[in-house]
BAPA-563793 format. One record per residue (C-alpha): z, y, x. Coordinates in Angstrom, 1 decimal, m for minus. Layout:
BEGIN
{{Z Y X}},
...
//
This chain:
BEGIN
{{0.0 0.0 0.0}},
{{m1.0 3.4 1.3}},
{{2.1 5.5 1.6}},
{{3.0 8.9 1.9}},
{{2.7 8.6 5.8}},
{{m0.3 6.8 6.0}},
{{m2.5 9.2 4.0}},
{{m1.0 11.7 5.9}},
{{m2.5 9.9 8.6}},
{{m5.9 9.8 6.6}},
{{m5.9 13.1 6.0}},
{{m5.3 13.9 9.8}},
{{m8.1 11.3 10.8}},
{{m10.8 13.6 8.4}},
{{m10.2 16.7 9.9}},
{{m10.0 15.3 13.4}},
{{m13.3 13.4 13.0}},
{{m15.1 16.8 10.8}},
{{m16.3 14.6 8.1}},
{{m19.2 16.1 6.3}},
{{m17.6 16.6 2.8}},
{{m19.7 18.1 m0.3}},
{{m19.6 21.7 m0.2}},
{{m16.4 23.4 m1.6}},
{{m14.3 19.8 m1.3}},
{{m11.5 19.9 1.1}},
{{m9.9 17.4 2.7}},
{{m7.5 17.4 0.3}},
{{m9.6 17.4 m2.7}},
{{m11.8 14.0 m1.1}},
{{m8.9 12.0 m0.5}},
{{m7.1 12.7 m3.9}},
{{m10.9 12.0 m5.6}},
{{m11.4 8.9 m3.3}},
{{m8.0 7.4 m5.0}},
{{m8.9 8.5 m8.5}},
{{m12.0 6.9 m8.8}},
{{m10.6 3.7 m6.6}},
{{m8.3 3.3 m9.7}},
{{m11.6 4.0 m12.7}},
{{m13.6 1.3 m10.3}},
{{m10.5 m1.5 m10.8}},
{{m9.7 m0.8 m14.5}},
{{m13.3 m0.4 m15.9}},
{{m11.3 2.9 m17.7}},
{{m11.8 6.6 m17.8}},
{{m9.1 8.2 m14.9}},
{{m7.8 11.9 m15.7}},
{{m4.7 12.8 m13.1}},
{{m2.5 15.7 m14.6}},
{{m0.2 16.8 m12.4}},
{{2.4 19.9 m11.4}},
{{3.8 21.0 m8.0}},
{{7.4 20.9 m9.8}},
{{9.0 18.7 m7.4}},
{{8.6 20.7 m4.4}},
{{10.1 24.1 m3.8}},
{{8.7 26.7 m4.7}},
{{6.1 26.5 m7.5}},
{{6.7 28.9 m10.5}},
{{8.1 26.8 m13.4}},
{{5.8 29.2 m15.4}},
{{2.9 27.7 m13.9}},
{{4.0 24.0 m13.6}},
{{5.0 23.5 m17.1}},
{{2.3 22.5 m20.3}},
{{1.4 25.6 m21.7}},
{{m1.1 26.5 m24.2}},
{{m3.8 26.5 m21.5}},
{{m3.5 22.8 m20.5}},
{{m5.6 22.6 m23.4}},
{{m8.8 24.3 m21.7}},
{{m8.4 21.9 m18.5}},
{{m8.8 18.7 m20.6}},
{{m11.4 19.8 m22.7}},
{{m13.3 20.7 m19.0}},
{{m12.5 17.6 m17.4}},
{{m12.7 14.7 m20.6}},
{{m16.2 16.3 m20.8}},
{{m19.4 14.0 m20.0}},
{{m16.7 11.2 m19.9}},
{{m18.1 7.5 m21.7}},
{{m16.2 5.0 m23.3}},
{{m12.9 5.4 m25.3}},
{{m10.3 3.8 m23.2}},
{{m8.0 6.1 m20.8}},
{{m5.9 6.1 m18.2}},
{{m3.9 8.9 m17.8}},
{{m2.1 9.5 m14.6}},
{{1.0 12.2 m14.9}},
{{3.7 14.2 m12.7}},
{{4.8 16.8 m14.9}},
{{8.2 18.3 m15.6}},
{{7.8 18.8 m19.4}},
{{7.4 22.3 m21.3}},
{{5.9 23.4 m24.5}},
{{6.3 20.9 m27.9}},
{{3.7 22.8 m28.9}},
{{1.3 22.5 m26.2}},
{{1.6 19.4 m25.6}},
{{0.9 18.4 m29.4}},
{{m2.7 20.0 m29.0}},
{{m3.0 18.2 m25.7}},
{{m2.4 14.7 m27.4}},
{{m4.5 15.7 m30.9}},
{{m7.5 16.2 m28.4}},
{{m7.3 13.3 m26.3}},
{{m6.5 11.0 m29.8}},
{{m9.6 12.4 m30.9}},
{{m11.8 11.5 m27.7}},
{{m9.7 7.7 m26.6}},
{{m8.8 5.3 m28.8}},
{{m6.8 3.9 m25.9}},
{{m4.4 5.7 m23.5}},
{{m2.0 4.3 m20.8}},
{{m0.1 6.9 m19.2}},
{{0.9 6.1 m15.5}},
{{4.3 7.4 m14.1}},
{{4.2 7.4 m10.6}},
{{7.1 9.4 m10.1}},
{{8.6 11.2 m13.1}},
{{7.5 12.7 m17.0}},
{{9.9 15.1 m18.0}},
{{11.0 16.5 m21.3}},
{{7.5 17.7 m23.2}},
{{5.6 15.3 m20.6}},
{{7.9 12.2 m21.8}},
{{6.9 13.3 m25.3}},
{{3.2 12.9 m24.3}},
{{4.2 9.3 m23.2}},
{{5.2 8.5 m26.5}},
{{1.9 9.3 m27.5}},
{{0.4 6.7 m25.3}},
{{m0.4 2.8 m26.7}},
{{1.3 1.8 m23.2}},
{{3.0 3.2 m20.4}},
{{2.9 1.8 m17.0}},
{{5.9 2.3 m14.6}},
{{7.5 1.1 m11.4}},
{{11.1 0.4 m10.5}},
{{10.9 4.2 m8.6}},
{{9.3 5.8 m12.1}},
{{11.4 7.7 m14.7}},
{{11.2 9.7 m18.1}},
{{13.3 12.1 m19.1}},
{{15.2 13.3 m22.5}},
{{13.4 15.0 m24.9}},
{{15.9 17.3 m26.2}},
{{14.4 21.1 m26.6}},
{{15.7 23.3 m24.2}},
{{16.3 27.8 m24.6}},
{{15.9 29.8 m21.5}},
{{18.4 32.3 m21.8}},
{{18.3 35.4 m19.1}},
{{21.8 37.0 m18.7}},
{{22.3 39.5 m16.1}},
{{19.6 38.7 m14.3}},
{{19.9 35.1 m14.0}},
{{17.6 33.3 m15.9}},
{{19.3 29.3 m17.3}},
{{18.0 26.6 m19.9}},
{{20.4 25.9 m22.8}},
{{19.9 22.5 m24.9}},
{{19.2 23.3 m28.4}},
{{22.1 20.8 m29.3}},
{{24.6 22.2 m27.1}},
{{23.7 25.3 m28.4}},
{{25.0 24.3 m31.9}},
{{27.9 22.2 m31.1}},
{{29.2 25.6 m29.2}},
{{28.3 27.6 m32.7}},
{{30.3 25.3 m34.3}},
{{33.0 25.2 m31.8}},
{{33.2 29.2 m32.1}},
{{33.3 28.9 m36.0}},
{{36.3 27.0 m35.6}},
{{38.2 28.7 m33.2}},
{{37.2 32.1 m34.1}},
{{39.3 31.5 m37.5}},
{{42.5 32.4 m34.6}},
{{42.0 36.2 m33.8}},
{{43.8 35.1 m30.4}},
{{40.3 34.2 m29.3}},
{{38.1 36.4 m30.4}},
{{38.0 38.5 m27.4}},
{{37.0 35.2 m25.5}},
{{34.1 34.3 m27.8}},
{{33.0 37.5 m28.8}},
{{30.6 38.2 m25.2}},
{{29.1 34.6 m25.7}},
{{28.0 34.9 m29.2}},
{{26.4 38.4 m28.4}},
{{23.8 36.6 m26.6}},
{{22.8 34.6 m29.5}},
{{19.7 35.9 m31.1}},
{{19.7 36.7 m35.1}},
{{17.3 33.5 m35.5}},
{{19.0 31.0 m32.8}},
{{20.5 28.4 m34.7}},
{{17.6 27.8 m37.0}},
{{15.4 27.8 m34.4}},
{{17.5 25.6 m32.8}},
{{17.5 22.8 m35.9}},
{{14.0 23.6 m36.2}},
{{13.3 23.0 m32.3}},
{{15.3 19.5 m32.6}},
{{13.2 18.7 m36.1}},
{{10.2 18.7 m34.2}},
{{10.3 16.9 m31.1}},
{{11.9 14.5 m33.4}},
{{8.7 14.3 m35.4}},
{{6.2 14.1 m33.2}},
{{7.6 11.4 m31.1}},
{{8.2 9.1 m33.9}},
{{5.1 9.8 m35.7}},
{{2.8 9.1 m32.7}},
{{4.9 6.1 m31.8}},
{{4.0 5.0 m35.4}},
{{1.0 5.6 m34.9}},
{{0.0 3.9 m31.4}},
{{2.5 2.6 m29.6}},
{{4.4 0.8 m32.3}},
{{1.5 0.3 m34.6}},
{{1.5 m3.7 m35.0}},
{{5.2 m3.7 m35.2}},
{{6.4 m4.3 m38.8}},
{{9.6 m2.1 m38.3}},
{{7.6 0.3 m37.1}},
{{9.3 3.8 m38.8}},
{{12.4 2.7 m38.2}},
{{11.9 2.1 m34.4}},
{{10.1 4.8 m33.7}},
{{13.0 7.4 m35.5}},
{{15.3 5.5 m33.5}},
{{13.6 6.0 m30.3}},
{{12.6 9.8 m30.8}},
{{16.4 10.0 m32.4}},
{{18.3 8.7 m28.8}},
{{15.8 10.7 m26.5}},
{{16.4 13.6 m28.3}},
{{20.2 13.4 m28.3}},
{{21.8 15.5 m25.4}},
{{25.3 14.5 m26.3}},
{{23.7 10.8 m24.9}},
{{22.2 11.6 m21.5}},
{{24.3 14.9 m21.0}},
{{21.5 16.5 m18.9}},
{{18.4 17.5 m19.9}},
{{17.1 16.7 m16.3}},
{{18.4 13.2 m16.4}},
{{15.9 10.4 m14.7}},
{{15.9 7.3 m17.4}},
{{14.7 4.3 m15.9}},
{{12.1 1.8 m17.6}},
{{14.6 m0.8 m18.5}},
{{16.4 1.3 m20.1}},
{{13.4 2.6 m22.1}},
{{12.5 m1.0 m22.7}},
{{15.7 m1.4 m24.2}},
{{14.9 1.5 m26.6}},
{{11.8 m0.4 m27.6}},
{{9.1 1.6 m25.8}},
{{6.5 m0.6 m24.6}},
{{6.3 m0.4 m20.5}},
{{4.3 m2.4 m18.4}},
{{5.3 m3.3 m14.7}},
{{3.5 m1.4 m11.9}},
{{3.8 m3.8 m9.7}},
{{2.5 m6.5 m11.5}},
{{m1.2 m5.3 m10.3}},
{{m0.5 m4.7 m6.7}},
{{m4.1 m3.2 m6.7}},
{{m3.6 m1.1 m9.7}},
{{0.2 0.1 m8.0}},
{{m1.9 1.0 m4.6}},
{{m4.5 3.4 m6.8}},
{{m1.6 4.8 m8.5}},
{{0.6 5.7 m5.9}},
{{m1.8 6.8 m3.6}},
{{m3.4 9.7 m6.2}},
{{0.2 10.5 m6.7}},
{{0.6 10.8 m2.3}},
{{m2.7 12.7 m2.1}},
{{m1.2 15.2 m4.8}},
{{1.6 15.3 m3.3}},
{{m0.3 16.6 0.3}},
{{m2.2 18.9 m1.8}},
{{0.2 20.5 m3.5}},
{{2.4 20.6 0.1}},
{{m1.0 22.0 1.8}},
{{m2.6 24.4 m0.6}},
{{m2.1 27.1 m3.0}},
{{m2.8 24.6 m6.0}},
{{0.1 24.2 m8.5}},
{{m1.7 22.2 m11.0}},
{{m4.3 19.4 m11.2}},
{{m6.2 18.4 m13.8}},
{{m8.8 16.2 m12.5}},
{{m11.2 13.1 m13.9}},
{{m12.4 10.3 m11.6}},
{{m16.0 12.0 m11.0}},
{{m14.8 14.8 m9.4}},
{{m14.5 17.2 m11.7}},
{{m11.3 19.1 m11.7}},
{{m9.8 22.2 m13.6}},
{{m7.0 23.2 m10.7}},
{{m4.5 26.4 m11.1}},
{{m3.7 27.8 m8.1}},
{{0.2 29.9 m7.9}},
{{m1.5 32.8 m5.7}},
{{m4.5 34.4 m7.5}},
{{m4.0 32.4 m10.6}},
{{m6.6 31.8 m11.2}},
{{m8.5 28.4 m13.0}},
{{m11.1 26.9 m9.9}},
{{m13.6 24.5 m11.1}},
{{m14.7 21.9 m9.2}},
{{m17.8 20.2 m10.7}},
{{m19.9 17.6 m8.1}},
{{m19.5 14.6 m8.8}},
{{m18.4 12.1 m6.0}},
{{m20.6 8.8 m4.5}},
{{m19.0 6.7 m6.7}},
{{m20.5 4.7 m10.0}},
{{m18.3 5.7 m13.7}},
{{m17.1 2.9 m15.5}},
{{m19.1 1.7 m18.2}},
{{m18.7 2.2 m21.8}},
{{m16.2 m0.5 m23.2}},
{{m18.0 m2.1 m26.3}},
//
């Protein structure tokens, strides 16, 4: 398996021996590409990699999040694409409900079937967009995250996240204790910060991560299982609750999501597949450690829809690479 190192070492061995590369492809962006369509070769399947500099320093959460323009990269890059099977490769720490229901609309209206790969970690919005999948493929090393919405807050200067659950059980708290005027003068600075609208928004936040998770588990994921509604309100009910994994940013494990009832396969059970897959996560990981890029949206012929922190500004990337698509599934 190629590992972080060794495509280091790759990447080292391009420069060194000037490989001629297509005009406008980097080092960078031939290696990651290379891996990409490795893994659409193997499976037969459409490849699309969306990923975020999030776990490196200093990427602007603005920028590394799914937002409302995520929308506009897959429509570039799931263009001219055959066949309706997809694998979808993602590192992403989570962010808009919203977005991230218009991401999975379009992509359930161009695949009828979607595994999402976890090479590393789907957070929050981005663990939502698993849900969405009819099978997620993780290692022992891969993780999801609760999907519990989350209020950014900025108080004197310093911006913070607040669960939407917390949120409510400290309302309620203050109701309660507020009945002594003895601690008034303690709550009073801490409920000034609460906007008019907060605690609705709150419910209404909760109400609809909720929703979508269990209604595309219904849908896809869950779809042959009699129980069905039940286990996917069940699921989309525990990784929503905050009082359960007491961190928004907690890692869950695949056999703990197993025991949930999402359906997970093993990574490692296709030592070929686990190679493609970790080494487009590596060469993301050096591109995001070597460039200005801070987000990748890319399809296994080449062509990528990449946001860059500096000018940011949306590069396309359009030649397609020397190698054959997949062909349409029948």
């Amino acid at each position: 398996m190629p590992t972080w190192g060794e495509l280091l070492k790759e990447l080292q061995q391009l420069v060194k021996a000037k490989v001629a590369l297509p005009e406008g492809t980097s080092p960078f962006d031939f290696l990651r590409r290379k891996y990409i369509a490795a893994m659409a070769q193997r499976t037969r399947r459409n490849v699309i990699l969306y990923a975020s500099k999030w776990t490196q320093p200093g990427a602007n959460p603005a920028l590394t999040s799914i937002n409302d323009e995520d929308i506009h990269g897959f429509m570039e890059v799931v263009h001219g694409l055959g066949g309706d099977e997809l694998d979808l490769v993602v590192h992403s720490p989570g962010g808009s409900a919203e977005a991230t229901e218009a991401i999975v609309t379009y992509l359930r209206t161009k695949f009828q079937h979607i595994r999402l790969f976890v090479p590393h970690a789907a957070m929050s919005a981005a663990t939502m967009l698993a849900c969405a999948a009819d099978r997620i493929v993780m290692g022992k090393h891969s993780f999801l995250g609760p999907i519990d919405p989350q209020f950014i807050f900025q108080t004197d200067g310093v911006i913070s996240a607040s669960p939407a659950q917390a949120i409510l059980e400290q309302f309620a708290l203050a109701q309660k204790e507020c009945q002594n005027p003895a601690l008034l003068g303690s709550w009073m600075p801490i409920l000034r910060q609460y906007a008019p609208a907060l605690i609705v928004q709150c419910k209404y936040a909760q109400e609809l991560s909720r929703s979508l998770v269990s209604t595309w588990l219904a849908r896809h994921m869950l779809r042959n299982d009699v129980e069905r509604d039940k286990r996917a309100t069940f699921i989309a009910g525990a990784l929503s609750d905050h009082a359960r994994y007491k961190s928004h940013g907690r890692f869950i494990p695949r056999d703990e999501l197993r025991k949930l009832g999402l359906l997970i396969d093993d990574l490692e059970s296709d030592q070929g597949l686990q190679d493609d897959a970790l080494s487009i996560y590596h060469a993301t990981s050096h591109t995001f450690n070597a460039t200005n890029a801070v987000k990748i949206i890319e399809n296994h012929l080449g062509k990528a829809f990449i946001k860059t922190q500096q000018t940011l500004a949306m590069q396309q990337v359009i030649e397609q690479r020397p190698f054959p698509p997949p062909p349409p599934q029948p």
